[in-house]
Backbone as CSV, one residue per row, in Angstrom:
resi,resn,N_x,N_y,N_z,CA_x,CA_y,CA_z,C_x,C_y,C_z
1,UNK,0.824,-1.201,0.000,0.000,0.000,0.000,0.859,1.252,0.000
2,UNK,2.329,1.045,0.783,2.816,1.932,0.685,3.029,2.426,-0.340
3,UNK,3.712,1.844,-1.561,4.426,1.961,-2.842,3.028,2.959,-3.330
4,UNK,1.837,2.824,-3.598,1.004,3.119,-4.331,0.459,4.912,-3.793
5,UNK,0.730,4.831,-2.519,1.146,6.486,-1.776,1.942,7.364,-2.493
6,UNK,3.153,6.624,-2.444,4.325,7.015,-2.954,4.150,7.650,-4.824
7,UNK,3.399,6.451,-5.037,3.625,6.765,-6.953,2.584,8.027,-6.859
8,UNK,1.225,8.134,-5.905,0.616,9.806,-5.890,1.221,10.415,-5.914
9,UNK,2.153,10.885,-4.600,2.810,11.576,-4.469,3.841,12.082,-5.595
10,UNK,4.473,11.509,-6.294,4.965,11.624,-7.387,4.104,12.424,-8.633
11,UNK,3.581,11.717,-8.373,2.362,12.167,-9.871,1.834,13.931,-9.479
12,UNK,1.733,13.826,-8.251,1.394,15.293,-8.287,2.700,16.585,-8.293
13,UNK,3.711,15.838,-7.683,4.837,16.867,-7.735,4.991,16.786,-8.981
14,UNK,5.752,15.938,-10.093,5.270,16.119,-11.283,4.212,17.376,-11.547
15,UNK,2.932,17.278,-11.768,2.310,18.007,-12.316,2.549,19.559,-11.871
16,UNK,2.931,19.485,-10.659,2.898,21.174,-10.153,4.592,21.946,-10.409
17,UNK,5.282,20.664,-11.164,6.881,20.981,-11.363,6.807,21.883,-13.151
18,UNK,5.834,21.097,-13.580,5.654,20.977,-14.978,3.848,21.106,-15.545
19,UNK,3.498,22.546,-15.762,1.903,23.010,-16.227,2.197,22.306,-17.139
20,UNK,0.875,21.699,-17.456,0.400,21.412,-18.802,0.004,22.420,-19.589
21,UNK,0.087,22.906,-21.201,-0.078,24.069,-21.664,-1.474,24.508,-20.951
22,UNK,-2.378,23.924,-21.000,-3.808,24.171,-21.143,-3.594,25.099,-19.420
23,UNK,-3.098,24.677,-18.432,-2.900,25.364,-17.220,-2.180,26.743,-17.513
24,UNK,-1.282,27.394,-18.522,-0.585,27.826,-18.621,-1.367,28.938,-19.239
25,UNK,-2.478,28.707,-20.318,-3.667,29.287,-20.949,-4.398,29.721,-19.073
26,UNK,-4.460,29.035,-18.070,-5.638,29.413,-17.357,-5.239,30.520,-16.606
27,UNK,-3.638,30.226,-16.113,-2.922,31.029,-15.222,-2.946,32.952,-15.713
28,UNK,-3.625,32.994,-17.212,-3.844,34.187,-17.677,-5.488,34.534,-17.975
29,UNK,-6.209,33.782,-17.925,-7.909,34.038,-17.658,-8.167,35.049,-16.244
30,UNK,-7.612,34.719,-15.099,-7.879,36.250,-14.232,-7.945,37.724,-14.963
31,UNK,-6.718,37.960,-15.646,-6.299,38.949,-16.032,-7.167,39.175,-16.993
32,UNK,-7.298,38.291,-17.838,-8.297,38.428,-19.460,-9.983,38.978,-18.724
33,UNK,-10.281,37.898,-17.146,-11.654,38.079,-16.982,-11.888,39.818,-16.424
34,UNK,-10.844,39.995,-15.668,-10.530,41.899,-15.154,-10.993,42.959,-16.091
35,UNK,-10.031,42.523,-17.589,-9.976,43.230,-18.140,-11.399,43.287,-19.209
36,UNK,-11.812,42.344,-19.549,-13.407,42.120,-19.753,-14.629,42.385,-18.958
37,UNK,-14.206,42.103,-17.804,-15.234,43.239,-16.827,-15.541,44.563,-17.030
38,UNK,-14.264,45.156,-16.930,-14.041,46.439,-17.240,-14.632,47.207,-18.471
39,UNK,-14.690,46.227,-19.434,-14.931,46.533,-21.061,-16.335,46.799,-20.650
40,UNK,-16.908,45.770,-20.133,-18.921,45.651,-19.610,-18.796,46.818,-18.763
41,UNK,-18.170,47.150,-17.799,-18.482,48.587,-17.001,-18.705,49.552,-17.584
42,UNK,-17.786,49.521,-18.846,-17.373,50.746,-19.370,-19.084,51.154,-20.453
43,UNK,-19.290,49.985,-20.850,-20.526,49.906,-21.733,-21.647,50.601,-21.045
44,UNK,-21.909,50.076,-19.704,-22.702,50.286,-18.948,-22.077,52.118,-18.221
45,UNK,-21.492,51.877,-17.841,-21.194,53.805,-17.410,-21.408,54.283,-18.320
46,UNK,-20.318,54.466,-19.845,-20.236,55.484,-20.621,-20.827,55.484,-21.199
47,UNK,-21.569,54.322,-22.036,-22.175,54.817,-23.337,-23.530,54.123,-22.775
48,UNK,-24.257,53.723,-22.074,-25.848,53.870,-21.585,-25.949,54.957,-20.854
49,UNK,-24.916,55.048,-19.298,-25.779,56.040,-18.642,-25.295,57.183,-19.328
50,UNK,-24.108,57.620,-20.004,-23.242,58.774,-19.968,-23.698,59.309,-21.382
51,UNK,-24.400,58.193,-22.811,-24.635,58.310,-24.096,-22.980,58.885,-24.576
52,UNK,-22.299,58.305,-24.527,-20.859,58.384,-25.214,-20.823,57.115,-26.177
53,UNK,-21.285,57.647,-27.357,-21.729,56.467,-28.286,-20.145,56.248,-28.739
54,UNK,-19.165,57.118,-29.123,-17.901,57.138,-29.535,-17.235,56.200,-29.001
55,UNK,-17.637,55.656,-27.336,-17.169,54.870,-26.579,-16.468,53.701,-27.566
56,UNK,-17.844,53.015,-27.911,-18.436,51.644,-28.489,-16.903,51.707,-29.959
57,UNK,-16.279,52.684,-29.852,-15.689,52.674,-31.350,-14.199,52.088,-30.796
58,UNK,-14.147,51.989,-29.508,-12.902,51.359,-29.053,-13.180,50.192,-28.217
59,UNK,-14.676,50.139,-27.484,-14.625,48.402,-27.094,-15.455,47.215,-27.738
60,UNK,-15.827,48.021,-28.945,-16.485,46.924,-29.920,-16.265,46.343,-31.382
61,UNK,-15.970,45.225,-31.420,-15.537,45.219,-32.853,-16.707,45.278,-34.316
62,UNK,-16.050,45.806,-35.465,-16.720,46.597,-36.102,-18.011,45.862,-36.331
63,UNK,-17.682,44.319,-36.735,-18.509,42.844,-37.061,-19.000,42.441,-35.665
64,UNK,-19.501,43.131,-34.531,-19.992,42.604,-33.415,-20.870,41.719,-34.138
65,UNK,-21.834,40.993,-33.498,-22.915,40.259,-33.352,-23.776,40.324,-32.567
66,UNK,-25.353,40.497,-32.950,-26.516,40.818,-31.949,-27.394,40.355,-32.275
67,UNK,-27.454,39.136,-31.165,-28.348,37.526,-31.483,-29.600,38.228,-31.102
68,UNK,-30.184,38.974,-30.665,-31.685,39.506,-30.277,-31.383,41.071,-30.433
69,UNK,-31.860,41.259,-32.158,-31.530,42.889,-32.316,-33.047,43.394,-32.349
70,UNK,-33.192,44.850,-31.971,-34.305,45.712,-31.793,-34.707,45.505,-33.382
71,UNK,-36.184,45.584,-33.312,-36.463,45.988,-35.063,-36.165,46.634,-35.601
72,UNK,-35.430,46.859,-36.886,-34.516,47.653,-37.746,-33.177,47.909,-36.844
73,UNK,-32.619,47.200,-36.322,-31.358,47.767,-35.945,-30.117,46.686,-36.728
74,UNK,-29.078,47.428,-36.903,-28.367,46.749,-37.960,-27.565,45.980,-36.926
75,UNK,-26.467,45.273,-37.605,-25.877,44.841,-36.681,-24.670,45.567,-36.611
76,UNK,-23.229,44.951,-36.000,-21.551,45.767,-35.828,-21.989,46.813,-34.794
77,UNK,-20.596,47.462,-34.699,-20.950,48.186,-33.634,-21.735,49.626,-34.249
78,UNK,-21.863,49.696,-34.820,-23.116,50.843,-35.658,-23.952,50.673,-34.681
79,UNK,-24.518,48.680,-34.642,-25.930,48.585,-34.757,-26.281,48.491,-32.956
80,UNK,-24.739,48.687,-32.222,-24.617,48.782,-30.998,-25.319,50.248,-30.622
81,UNK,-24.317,51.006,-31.537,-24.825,52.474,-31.503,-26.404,52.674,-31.272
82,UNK,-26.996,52.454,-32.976,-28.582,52.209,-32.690,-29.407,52.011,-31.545
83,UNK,-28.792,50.986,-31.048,-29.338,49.815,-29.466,-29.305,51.233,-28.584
84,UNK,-27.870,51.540,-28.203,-27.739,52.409,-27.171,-28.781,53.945,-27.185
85,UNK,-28.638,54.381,-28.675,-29.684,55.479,-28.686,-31.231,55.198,-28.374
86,UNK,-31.577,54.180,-28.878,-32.921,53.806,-29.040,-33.289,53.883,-27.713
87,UNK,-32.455,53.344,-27.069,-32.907,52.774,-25.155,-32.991,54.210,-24.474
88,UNK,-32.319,55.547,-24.698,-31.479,56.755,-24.156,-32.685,56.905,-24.797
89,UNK,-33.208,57.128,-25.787,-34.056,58.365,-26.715,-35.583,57.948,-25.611
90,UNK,-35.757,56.703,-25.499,-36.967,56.426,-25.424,-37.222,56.182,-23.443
91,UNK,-36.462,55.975,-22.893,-36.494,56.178,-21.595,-35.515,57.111,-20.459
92,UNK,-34.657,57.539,-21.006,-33.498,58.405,-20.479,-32.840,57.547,-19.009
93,UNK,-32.763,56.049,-19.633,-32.353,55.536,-18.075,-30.787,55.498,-17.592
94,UNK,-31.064,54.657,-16.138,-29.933,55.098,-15.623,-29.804,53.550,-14.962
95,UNK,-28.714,52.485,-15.964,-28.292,51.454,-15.285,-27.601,51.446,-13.859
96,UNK,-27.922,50.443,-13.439,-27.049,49.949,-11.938,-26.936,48.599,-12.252
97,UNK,-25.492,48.335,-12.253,-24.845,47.092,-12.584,-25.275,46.235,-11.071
98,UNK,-26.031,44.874,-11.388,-25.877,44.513,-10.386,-25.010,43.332,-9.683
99,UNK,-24.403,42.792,-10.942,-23.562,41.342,-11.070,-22.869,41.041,-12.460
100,UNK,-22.151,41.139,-12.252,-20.642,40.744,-13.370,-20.156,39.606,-13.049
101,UNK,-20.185,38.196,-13.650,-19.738,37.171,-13.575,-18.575,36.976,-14.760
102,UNK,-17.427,36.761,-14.850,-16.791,36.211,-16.054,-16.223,34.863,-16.253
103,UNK,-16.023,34.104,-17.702,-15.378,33.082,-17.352,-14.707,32.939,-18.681
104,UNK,-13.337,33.070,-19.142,-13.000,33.087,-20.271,-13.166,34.417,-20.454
105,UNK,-13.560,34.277,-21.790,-13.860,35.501,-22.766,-15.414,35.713,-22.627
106,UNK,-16.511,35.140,-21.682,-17.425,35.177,-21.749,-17.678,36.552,-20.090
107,UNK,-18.847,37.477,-20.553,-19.197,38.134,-19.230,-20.986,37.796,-19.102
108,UNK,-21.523,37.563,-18.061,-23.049,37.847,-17.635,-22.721,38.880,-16.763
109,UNK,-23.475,39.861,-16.750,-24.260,41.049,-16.419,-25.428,40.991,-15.927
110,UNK,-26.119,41.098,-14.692,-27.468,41.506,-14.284,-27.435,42.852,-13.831
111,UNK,-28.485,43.636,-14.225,-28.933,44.813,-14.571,-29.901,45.106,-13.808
112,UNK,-29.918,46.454,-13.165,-31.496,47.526,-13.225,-31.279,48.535,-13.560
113,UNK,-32.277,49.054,-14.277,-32.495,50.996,-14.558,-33.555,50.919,-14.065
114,UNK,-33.784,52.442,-14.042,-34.747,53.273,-13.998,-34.573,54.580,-14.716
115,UNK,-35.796,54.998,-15.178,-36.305,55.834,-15.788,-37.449,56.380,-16.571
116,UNK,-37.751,57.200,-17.274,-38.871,58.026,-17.704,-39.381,57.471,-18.863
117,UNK,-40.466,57.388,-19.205,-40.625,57.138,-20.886,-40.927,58.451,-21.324
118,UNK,-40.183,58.991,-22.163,-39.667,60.422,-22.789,-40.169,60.053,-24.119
119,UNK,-39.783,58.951,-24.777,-39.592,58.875,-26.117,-40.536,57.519,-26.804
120,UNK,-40.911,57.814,-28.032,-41.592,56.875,-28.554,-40.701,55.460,-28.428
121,UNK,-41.511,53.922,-27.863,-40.563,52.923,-27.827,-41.487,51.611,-28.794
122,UNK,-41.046,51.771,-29.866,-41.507,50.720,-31.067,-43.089,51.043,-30.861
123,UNK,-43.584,52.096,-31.140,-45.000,52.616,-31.628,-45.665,52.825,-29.892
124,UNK,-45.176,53.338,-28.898,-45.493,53.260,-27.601,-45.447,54.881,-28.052
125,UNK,-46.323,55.835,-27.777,-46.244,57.184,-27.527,-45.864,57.445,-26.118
126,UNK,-44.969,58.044,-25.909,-44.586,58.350,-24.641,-45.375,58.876,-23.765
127,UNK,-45.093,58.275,-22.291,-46.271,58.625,-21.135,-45.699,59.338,-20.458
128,UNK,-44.431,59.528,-20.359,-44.061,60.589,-18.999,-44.001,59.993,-17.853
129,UNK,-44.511,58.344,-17.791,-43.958,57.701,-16.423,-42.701,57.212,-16.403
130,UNK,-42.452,57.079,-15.300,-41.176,56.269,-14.592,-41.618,54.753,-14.867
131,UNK,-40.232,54.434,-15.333,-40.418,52.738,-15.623,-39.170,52.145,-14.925
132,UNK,-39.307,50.855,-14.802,-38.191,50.032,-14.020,-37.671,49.097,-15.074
133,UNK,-36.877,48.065,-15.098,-36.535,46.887,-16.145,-35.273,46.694,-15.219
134,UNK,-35.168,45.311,-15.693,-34.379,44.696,-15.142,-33.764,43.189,-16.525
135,UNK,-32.161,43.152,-16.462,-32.053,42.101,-17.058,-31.110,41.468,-17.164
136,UNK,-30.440,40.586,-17.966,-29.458,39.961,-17.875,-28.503,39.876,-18.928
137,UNK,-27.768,40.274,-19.439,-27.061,40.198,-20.472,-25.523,39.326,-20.961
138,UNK,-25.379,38.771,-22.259,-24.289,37.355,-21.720,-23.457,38.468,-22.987
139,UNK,-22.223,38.467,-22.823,-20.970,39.267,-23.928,-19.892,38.240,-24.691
140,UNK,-19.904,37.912,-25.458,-18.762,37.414,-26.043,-17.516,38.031,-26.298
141,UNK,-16.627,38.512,-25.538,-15.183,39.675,-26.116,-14.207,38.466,-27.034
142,UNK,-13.520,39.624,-27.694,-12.227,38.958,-28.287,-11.305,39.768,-28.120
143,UNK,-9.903,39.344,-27.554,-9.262,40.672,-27.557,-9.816,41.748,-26.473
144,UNK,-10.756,41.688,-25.510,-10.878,42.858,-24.607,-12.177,43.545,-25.417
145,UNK,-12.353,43.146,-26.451,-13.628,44.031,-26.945,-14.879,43.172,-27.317
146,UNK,-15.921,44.032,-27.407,-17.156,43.122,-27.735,-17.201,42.803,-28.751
147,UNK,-17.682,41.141,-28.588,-17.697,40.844,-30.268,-19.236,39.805,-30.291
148,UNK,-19.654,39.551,-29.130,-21.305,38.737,-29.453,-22.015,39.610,-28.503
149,UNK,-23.610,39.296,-28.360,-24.403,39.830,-27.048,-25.622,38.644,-26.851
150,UNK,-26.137,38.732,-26.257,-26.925,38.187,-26.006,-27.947,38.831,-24.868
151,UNK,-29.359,38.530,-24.347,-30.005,39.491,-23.500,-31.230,38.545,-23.112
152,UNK,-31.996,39.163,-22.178,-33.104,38.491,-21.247,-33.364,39.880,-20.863
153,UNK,-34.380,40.431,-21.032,-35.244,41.527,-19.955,-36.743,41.365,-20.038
154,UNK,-36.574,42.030,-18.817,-38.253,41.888,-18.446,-38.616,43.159,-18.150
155,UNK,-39.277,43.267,-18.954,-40.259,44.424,-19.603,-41.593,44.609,-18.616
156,UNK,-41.713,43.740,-17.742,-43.220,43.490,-17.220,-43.693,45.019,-16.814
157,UNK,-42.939,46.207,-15.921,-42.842,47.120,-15.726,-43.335,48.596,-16.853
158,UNK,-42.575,48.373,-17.802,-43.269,49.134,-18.995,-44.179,48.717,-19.014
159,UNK,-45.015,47.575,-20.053,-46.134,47.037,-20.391,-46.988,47.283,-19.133
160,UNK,-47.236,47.142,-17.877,-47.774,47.762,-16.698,-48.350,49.084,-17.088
161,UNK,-47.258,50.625,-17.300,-47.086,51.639,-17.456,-47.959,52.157,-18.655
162,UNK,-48.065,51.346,-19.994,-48.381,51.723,-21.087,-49.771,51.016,-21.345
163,UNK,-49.960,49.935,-20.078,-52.078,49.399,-19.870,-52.066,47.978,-21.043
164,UNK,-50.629,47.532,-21.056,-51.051,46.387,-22.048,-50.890,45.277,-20.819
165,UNK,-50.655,45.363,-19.918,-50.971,44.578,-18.625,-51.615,44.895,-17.764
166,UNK,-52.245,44.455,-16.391,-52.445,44.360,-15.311,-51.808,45.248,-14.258
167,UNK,-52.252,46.083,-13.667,-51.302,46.648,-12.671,-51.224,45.289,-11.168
168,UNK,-50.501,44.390,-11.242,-50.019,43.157,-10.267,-50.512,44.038,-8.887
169,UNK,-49.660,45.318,-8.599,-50.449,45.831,-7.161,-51.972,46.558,-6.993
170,UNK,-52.459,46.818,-8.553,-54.046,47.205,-8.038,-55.162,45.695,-7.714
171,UNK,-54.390,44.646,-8.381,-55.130,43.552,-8.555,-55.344,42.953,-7.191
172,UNK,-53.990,43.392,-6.210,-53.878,42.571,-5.042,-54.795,43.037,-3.777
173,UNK,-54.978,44.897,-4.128,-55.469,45.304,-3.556,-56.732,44.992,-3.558
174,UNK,-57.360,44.981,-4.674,-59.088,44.815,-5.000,-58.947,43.349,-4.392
175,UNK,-58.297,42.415,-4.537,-58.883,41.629,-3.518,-59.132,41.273,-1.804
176,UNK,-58.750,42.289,-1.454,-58.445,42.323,-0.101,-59.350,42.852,0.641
């Protein structure tokens, strides 16, 4: 039994004498996930809350990709541009990052804003209320910059606001 201690023991000094490449790739994912965080902060400070669309011209690449695009919005980072105005024109909100996860080259993001509906939002005439949303967003970077997106929001809050739903707290009340 002893001998078979012994050959572990071996096997692991070995491995920690000598990374395998693939360890050698991981020992630099901290740094890659930092610096990809940062890229998502920056999205979220400058060019949602701050509308520094110019931002997007240094952390997005030109051929982004946008697996769930607004109607008529193009894609690349143009069609980032688009995204960012459309959201600014039509509610004037104000993200709060609430969770940054990274792994690789991949970031999730959970999200809240708040803000006004100011602006027409896909045939919605603007009401002048305060709206909430909340969501989740997944990033593909290459290189430190955006190059996929992906998204989940829940809208339940608008649609509330604009009478194509239920107000959830007048309903609770009338029954009480």
């Amino acid at each position: 039994m002893a001998p078979a201690a012994a050959s572990q023991h071996d096997q692991s000094s070995t491995t920690a004498r000598s990374p395998r490449p693939r360890d050698k790739e991981k020992s630099h994912a901290p740094e890659r996930e930092i610096t990809n965080k940062q890229t998502i902060r920056t999205l979220y400070e400058e060019v949602l809350n701050e509308g520094r669309l110019e931002t997007l011209d240094q952390i997005a690449w030109p051929e982004h990709v946008e697996h769930n695009p607004f109607p008529h919005q193009s894609q690349g980072a143009e069609g980032l541009k688009q995204r960012a105005s459309m959201v600014r024109a039509a509610f004037n909100p104000h993200f709060t990052i609430e969770h940054v996860i990274a792994e690789g080259d991949k970031v999730a993001i959970m999200w809240s804003n708040q803000g006004t509906h100011v602006g027409d939002w896909f045939g919605f005439a603007p009401t002048g209320k305060n709206v909430a949303a909340h969501g989740v967003d997944i990033f593909l970077l290459r290189d430190g910059r955006l190059a996929e997106h992906w998204d989940v929001v829940d809208t339940t809050d608008f649609l509330v606001k604009v009478g194509l739903l239920p107000d959830p707290a007048a309903s609770t009340e009338s029954r009480r």
